[in-house]
C-alpha positions as YAML, in Angstrom:
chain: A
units: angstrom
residues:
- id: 1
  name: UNK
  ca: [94.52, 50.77, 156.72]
- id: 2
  name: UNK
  ca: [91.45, 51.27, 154.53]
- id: 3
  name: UNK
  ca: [90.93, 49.59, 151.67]
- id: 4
  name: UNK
  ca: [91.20, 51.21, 148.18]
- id: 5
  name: UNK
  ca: [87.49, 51.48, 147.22]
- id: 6
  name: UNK
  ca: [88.18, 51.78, 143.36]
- id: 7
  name: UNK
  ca: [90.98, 48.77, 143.27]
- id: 8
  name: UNK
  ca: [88.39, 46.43, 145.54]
- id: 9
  name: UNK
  ca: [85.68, 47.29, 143.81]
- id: 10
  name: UNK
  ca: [83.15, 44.75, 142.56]
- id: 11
  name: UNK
  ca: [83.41, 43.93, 138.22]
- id: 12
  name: UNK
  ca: [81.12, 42.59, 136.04]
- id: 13
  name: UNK
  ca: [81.33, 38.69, 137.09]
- id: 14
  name: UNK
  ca: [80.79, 36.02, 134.77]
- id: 15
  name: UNK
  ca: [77.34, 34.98, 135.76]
- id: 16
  name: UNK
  ca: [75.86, 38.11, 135.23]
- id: 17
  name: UNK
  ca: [77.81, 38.41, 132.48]
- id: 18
  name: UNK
  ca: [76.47, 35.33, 131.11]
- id: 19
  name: UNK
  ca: [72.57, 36.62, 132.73]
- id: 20
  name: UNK
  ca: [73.04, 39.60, 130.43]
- id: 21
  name: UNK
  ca: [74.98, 38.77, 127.23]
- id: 22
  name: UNK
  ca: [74.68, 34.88, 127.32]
- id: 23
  name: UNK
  ca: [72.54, 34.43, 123.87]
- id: 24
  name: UNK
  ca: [73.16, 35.59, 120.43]
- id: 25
  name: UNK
  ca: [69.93, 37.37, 120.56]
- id: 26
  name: UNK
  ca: [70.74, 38.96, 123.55]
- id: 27
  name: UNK
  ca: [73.53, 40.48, 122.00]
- id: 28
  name: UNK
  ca: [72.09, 41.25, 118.60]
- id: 29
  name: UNK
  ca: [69.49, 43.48, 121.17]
- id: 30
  name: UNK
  ca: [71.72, 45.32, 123.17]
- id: 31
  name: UNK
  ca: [74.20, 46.44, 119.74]
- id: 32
  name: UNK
  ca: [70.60, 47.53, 118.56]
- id: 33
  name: UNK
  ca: [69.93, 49.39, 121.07]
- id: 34
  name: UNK
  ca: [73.42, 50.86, 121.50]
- id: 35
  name: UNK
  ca: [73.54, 51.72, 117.89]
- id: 36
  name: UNK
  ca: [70.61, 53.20, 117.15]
- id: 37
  name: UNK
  ca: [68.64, 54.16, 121.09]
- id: 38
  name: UNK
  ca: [65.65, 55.79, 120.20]
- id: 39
  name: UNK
  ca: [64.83, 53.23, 117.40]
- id: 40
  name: UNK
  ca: [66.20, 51.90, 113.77]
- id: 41
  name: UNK
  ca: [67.69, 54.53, 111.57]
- id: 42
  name: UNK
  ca: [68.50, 54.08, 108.17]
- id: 43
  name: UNK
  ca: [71.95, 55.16, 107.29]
- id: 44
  name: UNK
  ca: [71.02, 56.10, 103.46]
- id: 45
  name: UNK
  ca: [67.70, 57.78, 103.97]
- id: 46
  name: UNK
  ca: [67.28, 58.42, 107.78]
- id: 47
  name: UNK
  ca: [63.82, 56.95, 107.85]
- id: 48
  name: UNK
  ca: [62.66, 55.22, 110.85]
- id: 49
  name: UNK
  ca: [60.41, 52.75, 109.49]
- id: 50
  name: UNK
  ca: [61.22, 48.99, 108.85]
- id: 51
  name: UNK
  ca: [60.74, 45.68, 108.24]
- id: 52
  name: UNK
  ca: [62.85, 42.59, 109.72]
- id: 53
  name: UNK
  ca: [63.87, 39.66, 108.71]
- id: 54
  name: UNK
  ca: [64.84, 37.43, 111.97]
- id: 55
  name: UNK
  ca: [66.61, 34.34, 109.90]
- id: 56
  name: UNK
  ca: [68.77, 37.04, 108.70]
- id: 57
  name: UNK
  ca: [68.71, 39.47, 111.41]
- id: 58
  name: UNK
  ca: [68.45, 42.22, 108.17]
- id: 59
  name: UNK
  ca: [66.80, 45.42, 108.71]
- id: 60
  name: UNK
  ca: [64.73, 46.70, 105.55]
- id: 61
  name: UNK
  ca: [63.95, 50.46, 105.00]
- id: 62
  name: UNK
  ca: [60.47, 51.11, 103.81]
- id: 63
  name: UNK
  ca: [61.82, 54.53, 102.57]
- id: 64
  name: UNK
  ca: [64.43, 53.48, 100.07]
- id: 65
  name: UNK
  ca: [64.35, 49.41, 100.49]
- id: 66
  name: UNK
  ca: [68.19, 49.43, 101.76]
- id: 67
  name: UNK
  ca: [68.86, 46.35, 103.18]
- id: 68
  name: UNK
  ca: [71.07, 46.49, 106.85]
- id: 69
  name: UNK
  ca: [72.22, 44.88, 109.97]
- id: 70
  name: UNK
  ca: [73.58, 46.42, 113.20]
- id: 71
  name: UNK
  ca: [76.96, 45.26, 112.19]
- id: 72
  name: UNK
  ca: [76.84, 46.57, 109.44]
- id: 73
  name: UNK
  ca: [79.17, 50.18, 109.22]
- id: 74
  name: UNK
  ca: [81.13, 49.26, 112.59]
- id: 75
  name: UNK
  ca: [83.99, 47.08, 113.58]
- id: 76
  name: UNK
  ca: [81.85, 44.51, 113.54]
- id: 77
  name: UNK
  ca: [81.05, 44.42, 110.15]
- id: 78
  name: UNK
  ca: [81.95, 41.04, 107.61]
- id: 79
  name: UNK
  ca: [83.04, 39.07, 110.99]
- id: 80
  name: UNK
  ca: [81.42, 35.78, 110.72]
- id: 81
  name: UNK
  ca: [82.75, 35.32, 114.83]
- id: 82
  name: UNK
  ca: [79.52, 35.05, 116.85]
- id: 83
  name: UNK
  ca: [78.27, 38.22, 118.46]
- id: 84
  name: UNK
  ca: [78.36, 36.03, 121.69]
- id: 85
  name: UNK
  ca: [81.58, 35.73, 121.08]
- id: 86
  name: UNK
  ca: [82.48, 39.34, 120.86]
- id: 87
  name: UNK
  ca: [81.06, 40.25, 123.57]
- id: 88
  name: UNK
  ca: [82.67, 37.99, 125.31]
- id: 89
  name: UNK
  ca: [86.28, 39.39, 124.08]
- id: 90
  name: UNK
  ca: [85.01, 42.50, 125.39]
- id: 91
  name: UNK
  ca: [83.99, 41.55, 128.63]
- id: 92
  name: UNK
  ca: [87.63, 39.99, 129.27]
- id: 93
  name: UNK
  ca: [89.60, 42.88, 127.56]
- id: 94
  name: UNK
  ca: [87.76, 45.23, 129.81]
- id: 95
  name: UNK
  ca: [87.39, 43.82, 133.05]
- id: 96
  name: UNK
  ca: [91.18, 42.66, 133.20]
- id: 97
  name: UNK
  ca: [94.05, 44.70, 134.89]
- id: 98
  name: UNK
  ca: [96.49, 43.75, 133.28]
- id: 99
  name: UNK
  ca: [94.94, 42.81, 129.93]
- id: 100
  name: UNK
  ca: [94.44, 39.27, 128.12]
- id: 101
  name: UNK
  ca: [97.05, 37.78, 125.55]
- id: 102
  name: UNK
  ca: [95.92, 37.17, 121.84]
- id: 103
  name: UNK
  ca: [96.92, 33.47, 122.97]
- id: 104
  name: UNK
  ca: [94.55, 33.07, 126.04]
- id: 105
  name: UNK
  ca: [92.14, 34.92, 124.43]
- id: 106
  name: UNK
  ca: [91.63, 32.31, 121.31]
- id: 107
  name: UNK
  ca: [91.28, 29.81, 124.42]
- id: 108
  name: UNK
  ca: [88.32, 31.65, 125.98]
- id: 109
  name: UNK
  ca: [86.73, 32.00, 122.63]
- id: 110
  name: UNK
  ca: [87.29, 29.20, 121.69]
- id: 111
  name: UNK
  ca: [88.63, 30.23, 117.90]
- id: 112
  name: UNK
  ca: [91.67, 30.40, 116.16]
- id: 113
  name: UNK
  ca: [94.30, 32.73, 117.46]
- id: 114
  name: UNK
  ca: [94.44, 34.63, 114.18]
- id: 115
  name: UNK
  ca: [90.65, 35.33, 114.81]
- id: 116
  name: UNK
  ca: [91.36, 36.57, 118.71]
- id: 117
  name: UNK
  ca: [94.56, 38.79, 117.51]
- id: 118
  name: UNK
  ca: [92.10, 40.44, 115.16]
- id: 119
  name: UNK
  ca: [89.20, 40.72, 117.06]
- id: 120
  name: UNK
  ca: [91.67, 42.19, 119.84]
- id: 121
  name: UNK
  ca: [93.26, 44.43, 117.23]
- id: 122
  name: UNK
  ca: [89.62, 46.05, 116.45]
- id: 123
  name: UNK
  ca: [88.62, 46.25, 119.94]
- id: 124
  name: UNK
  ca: [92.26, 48.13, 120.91]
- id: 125
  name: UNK
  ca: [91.51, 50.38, 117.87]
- id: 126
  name: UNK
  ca: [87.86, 51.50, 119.19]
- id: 127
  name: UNK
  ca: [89.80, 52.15, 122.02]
- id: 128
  name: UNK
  ca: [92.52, 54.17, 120.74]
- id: 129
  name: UNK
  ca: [90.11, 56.10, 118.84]
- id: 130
  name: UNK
  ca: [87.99, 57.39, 121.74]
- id: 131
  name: UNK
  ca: [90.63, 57.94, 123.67]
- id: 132
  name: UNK
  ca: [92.04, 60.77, 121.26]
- id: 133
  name: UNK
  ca: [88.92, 62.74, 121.97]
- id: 134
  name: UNK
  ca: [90.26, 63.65, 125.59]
- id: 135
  name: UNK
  ca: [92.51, 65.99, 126.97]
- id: 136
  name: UNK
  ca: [94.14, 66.26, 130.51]
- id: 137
  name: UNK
  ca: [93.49, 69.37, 132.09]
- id: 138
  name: UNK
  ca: [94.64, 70.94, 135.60]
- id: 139
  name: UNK
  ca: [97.99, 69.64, 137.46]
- id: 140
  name: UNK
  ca: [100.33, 66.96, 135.29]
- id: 141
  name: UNK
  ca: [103.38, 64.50, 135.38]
- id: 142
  name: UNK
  ca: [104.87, 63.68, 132.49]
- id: 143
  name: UNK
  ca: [108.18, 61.46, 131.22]
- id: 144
  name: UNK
  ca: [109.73, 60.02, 128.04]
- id: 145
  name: UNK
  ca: [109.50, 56.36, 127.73]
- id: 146
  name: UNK
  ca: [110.35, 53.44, 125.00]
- id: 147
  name: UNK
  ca: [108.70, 50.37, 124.24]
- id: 148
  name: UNK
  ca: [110.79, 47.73, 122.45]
- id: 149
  name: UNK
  ca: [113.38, 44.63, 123.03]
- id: 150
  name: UNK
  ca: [116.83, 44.71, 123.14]
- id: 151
  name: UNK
  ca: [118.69, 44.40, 119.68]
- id: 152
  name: UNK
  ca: [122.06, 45.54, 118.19]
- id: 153
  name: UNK
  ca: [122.96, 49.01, 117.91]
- id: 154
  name: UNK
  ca: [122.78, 52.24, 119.42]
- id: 155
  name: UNK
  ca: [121.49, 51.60, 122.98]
- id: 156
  name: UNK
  ca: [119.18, 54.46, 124.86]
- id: 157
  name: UNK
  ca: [117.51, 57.83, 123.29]
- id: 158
  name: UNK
  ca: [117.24, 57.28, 119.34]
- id: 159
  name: UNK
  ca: [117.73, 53.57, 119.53]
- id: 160
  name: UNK
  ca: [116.30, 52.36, 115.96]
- id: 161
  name: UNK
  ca: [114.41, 49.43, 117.50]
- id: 162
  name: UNK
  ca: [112.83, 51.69, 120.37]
- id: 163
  name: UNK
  ca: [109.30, 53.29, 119.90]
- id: 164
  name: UNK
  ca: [109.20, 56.42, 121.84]
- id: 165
  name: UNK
  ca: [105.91, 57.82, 123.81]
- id: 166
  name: UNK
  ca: [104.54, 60.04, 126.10]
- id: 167
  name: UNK
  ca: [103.22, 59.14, 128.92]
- id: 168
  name: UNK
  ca: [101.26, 62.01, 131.22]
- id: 169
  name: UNK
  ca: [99.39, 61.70, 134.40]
- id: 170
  name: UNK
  ca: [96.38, 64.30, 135.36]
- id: 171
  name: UNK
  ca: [96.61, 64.64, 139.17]
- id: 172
  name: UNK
  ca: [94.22, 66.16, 141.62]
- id: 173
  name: UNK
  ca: [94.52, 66.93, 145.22]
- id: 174
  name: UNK
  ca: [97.93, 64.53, 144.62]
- id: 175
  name: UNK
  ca: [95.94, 61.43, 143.51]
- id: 176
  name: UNK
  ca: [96.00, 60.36, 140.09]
- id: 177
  name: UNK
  ca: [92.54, 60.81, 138.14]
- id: 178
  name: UNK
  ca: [93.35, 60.31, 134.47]
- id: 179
  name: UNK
  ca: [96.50, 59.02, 131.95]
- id: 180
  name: UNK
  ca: [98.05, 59.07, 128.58]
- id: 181
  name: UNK
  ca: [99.99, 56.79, 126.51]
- id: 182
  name: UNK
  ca: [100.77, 58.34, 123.54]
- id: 183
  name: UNK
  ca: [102.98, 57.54, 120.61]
- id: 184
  name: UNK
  ca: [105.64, 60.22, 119.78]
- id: 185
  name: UNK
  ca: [107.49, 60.75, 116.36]
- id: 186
  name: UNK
  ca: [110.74, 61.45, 119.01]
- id: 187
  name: UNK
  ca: [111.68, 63.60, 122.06]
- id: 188
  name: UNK
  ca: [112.24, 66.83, 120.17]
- id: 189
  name: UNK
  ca: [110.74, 70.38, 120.81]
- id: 190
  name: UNK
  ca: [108.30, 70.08, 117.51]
- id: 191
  name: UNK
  ca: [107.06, 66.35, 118.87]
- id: 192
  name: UNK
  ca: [106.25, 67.77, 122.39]
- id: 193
  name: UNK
  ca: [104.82, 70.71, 121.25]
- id: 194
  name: UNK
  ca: [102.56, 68.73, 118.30]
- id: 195
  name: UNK
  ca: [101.92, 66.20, 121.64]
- id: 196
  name: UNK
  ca: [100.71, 69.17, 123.90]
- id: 197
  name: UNK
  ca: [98.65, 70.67, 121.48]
- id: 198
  name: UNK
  ca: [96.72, 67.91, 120.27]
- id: 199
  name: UNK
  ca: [96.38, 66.18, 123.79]
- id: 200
  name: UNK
  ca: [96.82, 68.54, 126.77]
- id: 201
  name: UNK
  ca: [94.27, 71.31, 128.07]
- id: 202
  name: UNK
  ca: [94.93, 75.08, 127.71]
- id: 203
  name: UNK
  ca: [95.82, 75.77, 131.17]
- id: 204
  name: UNK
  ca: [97.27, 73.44, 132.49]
- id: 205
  name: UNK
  ca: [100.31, 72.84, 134.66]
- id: 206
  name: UNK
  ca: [102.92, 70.05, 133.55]
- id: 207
  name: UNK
  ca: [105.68, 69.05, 135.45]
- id: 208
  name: UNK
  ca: [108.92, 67.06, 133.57]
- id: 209
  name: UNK
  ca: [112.01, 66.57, 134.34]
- id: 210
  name: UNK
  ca: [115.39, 68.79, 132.45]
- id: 211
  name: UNK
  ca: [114.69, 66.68, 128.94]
- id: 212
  name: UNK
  ca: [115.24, 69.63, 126.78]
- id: 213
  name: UNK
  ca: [112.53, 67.88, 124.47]
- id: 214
  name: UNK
  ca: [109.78, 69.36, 127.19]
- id: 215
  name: UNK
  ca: [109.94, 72.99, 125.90]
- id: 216
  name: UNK
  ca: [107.67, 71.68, 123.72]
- id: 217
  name: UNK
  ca: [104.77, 72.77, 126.15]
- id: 218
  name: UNK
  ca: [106.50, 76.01, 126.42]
- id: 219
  name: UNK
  ca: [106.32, 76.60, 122.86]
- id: 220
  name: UNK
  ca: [102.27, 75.11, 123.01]
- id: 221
  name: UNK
  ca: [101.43, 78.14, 125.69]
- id: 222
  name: UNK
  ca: [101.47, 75.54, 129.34]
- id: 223
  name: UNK
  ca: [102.37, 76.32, 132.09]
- id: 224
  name: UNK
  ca: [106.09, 74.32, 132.29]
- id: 225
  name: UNK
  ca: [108.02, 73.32, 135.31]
- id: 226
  name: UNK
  ca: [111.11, 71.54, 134.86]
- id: 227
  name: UNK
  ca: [112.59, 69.94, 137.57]
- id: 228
  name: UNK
  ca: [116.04, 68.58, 137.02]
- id: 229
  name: UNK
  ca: [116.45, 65.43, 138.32]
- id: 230
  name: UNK
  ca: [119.28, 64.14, 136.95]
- id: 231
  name: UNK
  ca: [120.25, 60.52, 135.11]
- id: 232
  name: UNK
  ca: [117.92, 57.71, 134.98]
- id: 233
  name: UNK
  ca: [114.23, 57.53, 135.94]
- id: 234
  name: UNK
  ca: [113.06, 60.75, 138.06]
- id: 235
  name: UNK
  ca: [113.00, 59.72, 141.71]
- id: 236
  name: UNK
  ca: [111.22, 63.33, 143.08]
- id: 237
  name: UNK
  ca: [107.86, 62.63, 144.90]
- id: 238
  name: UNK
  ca: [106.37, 65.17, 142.27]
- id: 239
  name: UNK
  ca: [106.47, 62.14, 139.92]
- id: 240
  name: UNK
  ca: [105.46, 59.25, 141.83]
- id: 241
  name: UNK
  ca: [102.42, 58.89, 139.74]
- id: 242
  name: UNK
  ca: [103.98, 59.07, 136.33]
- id: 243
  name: UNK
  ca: [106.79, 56.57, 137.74]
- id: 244
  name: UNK
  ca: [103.78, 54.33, 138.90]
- id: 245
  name: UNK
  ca: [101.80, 54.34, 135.95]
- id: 246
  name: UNK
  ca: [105.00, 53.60, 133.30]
- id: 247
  name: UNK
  ca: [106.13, 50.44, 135.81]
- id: 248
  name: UNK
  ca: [102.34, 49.07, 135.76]
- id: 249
  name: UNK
  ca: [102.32, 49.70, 132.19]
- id: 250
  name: UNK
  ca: [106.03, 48.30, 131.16]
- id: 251
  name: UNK
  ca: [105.42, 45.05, 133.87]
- id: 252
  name: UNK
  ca: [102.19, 44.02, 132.43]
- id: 253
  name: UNK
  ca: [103.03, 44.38, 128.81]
- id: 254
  name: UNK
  ca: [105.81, 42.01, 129.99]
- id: 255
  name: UNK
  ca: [104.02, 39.62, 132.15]
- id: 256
  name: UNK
  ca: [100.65, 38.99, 130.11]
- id: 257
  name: UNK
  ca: [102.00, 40.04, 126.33]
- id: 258
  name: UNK
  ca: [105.55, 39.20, 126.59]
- id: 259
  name: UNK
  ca: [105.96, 41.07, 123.70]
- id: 260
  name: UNK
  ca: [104.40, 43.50, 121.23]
- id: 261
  name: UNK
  ca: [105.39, 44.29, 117.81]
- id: 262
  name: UNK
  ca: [106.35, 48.42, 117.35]
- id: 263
  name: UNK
  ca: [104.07, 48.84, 114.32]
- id: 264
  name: UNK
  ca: [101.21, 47.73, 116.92]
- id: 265
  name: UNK
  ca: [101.99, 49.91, 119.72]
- id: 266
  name: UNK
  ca: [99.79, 52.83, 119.76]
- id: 267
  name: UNK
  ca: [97.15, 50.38, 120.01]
- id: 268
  name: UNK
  ca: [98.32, 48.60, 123.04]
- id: 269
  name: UNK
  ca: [99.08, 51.46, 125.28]
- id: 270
  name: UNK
  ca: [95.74, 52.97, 124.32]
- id: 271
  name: UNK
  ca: [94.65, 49.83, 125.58]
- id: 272
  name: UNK
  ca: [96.10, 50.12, 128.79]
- id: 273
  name: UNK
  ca: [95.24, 54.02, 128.98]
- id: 274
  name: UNK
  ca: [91.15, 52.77, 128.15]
- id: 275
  name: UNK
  ca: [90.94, 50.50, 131.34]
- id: 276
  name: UNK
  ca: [93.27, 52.65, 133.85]
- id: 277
  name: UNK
  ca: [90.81, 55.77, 133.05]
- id: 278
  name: UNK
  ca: [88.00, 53.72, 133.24]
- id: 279
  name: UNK
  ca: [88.72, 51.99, 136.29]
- id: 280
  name: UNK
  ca: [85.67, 53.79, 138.36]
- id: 281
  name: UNK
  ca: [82.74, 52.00, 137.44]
- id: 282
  name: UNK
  ca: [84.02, 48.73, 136.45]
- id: 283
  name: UNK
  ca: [80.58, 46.71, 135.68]
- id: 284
  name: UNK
  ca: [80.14, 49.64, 132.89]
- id: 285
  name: UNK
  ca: [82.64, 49.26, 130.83]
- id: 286
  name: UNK
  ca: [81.41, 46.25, 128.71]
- id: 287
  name: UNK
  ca: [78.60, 48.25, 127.38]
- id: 288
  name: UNK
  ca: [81.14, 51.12, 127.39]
- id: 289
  name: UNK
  ca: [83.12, 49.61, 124.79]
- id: 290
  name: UNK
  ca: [80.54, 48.32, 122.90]
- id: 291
  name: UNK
  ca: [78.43, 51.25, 122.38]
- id: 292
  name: UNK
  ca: [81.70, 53.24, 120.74]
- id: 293
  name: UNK
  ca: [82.32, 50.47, 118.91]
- id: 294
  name: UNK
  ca: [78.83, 50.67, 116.92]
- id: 295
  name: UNK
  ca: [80.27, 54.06, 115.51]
- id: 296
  name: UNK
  ca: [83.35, 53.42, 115.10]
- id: 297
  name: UNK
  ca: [84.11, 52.67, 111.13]
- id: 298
  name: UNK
  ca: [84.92, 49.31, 109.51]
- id: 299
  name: UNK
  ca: [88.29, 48.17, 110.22]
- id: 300
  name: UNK
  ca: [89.33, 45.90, 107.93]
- id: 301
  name: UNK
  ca: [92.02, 42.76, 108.03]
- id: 302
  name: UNK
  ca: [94.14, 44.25, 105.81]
- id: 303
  name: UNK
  ca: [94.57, 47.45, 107.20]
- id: 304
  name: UNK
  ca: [95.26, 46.00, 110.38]
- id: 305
  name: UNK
  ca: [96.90, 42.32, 109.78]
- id: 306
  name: UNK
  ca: [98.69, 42.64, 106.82]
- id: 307
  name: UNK
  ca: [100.81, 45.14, 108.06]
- id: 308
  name: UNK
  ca: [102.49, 42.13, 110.26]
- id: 309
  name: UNK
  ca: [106.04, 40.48, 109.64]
- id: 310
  name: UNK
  ca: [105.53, 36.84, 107.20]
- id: 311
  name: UNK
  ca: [106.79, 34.21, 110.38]
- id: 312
  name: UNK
  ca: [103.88, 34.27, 112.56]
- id: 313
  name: UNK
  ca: [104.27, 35.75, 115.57]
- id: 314
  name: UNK
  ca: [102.50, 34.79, 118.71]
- id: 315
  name: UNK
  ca: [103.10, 37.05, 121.37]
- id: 316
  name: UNK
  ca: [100.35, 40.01, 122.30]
...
C-alpha cells in the first residue's frame, strides 16, 4: 500500500532550522523582511527612508524622526523573550501534529512556563485570527461537539461546564482538503445560521446529521442534507471525515494538553485547525506563521492572561 505523501512528508528539521533562524540577527532579518518586503515603511508617515541604529535594532524615519523596531505594532511587541527564541516556539508549534504543551514548551525555550503559556497564547491567537478569513466551499461534513471535563450537573447537550463548537470538514473527490473548529454560542437555529454565514461558502453542500440545530444552514441559503442517524456519534460513511477529524482533535488535546481551560478554547482548536489545513507544505509554515504575525496587532498580557483562574494552572 502506498504511502501517504502529505503524512510522510519531509518538515522543517532542526538543523536547517537552526541553518536558517539560529542567530538573533538572523531573525531580526527575516521579521524585516516579512514585515515590511519591498523595504522599511514608516507606520506614521509612510516614508521609506531611514536611519538605523544596530545596538538598538531602532529604525529612524528621516520624514518625521519616529523612532521604530520590527516588533514594534505586532505580537511581538514589549516581549523582552529573544527573537531566537520565538522563532523557535514557532518552529515547534508548527511543525508538531499533535501540538506542544505550555509545560514542554518552557523546557525547549528554556524560560519560565508563564513566559511559554503566553508566548503560546499569542502565537494561537495569530492563528485564530487568520483562520477567520476563510471559508469552506463545495461538498461538507459537519457535527456538534463539546470540549470540557466532567463535573456535577446536567450531563450531555447544555451541560454548564461544556463549550460547544462546530466542527466542519470541506471534502473533495471524498478526501478531506480543509477544516473548522469553531466556537458556537449553542446548537440552536440562530447559532448555526450566524456559524454558516460568517464561515461557510455560498454554495455549498453540507451534510449533518437530524440535530434540529442544523436548519441553521437552511435558514443561511446552503444547500442542507440531513441524514438521520440516530443516538450517539454518526456512524454513516458520509461522515467518516468529520468523525476522523473530532477523534484526532479530542485525543490530542488529551494526550499532549491534558487539559484546556473553556475561556481558552477558541484559541486551541484554531490551533489545531492552523496545522491540519496547513499540512501540505510543511517546511513553510514557520515563515507562514511568522509573516501573519508581523500584522497581526499587539496582544497584550492582560487581555490574554489575566482572564485566567488565581491557582495556577499548568495544563495546555
Amino acid at each position: 500500500m502506498a504511502r501517504n505523501k502529505v503524512q510522510f512528508q519531509k518538515g522543517l528539521d532542526m538543523a536547517e532550522f537552526q541553518r536558517l533562524y539560529g542567530s538573533e540577527e538572523q531573525c531580526h532579518a527575516a521579521l524585516v523582511t516579512m514585515r515590511w518586503p519591498t523595504g522599511f515603511i514608516c507606520p506614521k508617515c509612510t516614508t521609506s527612508k531611514y536611519s538605523f541604529c544596530t545596538p538598538k535594532r531602532l529604525f529612524q524615519c528621516s520624514g518625521c524622526g519616529l523612532q521604530t523596531s520590527v516588533r514594534a505594532g505586532t505580537v511581538f511587541q514589549k516581549s523582552k523573550t529573544p527573537l531566537t527564541k520565538w522563532f523557535l516556539a514557532m518552529h515547534l508549534m508548527t511543525c508538531s501534529k499533535n501540538d506542544i504543551s505550555g509545560m514542554e514548551l518552557s523546557r525547549q525555550l528554556d524560560v519560565k512556563w508563564d513566559t511559554a503559556w503566553l508566548i503560546k497564547q499569542k502565537l494561537m491567537e495569530v492563528m485564530l485570527q487568520r483562520n477567520s478569513i476563510y471559508k469552506l466551499k463545495g461538498d461538507i461534513q459537519v457535527d456538534d461537539a463539546y470540549q470540557g471535563g466532567e463535573k456535577a450537573g446536567k450531563p450531555g447537550r447544555g451541560a454548564a461546564n461544556k463549550l460547544p463548537f462546530v466542527i466542519a470538514v470541506e471534502t473533495r473527490d471524498g478526501r478531506p482538503i480543509y477544516t473548522q473548529l469553531r466556537v458556537v454560542s449553542g446548537f440552536t437555529n440562530e447559532a448555526i445560521r450566524d456559524y454558516a454565514m460568517a464561515n461557510i461558502a455560498a454554495g455549498a453542500r453540507v451534510l449533518s446529521d437530524g440535530l434540529a440545530c442544523w436548519n441553521g444552514f437552511d435558514e443561511a441559503g446552503l444547500k442542507h442534507i440531513s441524514k438521520i442517524t440516530g443516538s450517539g456519534r454518526p456512524t454513516d460513511i458520509g461522515f467518516k471525515w468529520v468523525n476522523t477529524g473530532l477523534g484526532n482533535t479530542k485525543g490530542s488535546i488529551t494526550g499532549t494538553c491534558r487539559s484546556i481551560d473553556a475561556r481558552h478554547t477558541p484559541r486551541y482548536l484554531a490551533s489545531y485547525e492552523w496545522r491540519y489545513n496547513r499540512r501540505f507544505e510543511l517546511p513553510k509554515n514557520l515563515a507562514r506563521l511568522a509573516g501573519v504575525a508581523v500584522t497581526i496587532s499587539p496582544q497584550p498580557r492582560k487581555t490574554i492572561a489575566a482572564v485566567r483562574p488565581k491557582a495556577t494552572d499548568l495544563s495546555g
